[in-house]
N, C-alpha and C positions, 0 to 999 in steps of 0.2 A: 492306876494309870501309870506308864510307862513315859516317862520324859525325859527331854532331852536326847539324846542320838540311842536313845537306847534302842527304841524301833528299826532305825538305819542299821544296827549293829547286828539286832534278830535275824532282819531279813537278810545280811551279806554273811551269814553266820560265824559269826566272831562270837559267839555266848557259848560257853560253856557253862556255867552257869546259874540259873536263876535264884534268888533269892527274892520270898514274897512274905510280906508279912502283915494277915488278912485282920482288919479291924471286926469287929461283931454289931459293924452299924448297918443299917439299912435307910438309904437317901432313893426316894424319889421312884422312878422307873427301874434303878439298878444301873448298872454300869459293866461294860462286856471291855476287859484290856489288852483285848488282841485284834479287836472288829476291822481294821484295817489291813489287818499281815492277808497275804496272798496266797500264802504256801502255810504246810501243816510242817511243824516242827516238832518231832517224836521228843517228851522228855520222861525221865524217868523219878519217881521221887527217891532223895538219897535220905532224906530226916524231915523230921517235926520237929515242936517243941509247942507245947502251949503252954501258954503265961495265966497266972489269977486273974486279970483282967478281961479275957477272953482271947486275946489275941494271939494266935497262931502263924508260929515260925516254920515254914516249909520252903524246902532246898529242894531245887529239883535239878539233874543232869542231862547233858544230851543223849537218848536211848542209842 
């Protein structure tokens, strides 16, 4: 989930960009973190990185 003005910031495109870092849990129905953006915003991946843990570091730019 994206909080704080980050959403505001997507959609007036001021993100260059994103950094996401995916836990390996599974809660519920799932959860979609973009279900309210308007507009489709091309990114591109720049890296990975995953951890022992399971969790995966991915960087992604604007395409």
């Amino acid at each position: 989930m994206i909080i704080g003005p980050g959403r505001a910031l997507l959609r007036a495109g001021l993100v260059d960009e994103l950094n996401l870092l995916v836990h390996p849990i599974v809660l519920g129905k799932g959860h979609h973190l973009f279900d309210d953006l308007d507009q489709t915003i091309p990114l591109a991946l720049e890296s990975s990185a995953s951890f022992g843990s399971g969790v995966v570091h991915a960087v992604y730019r604007k395409a």
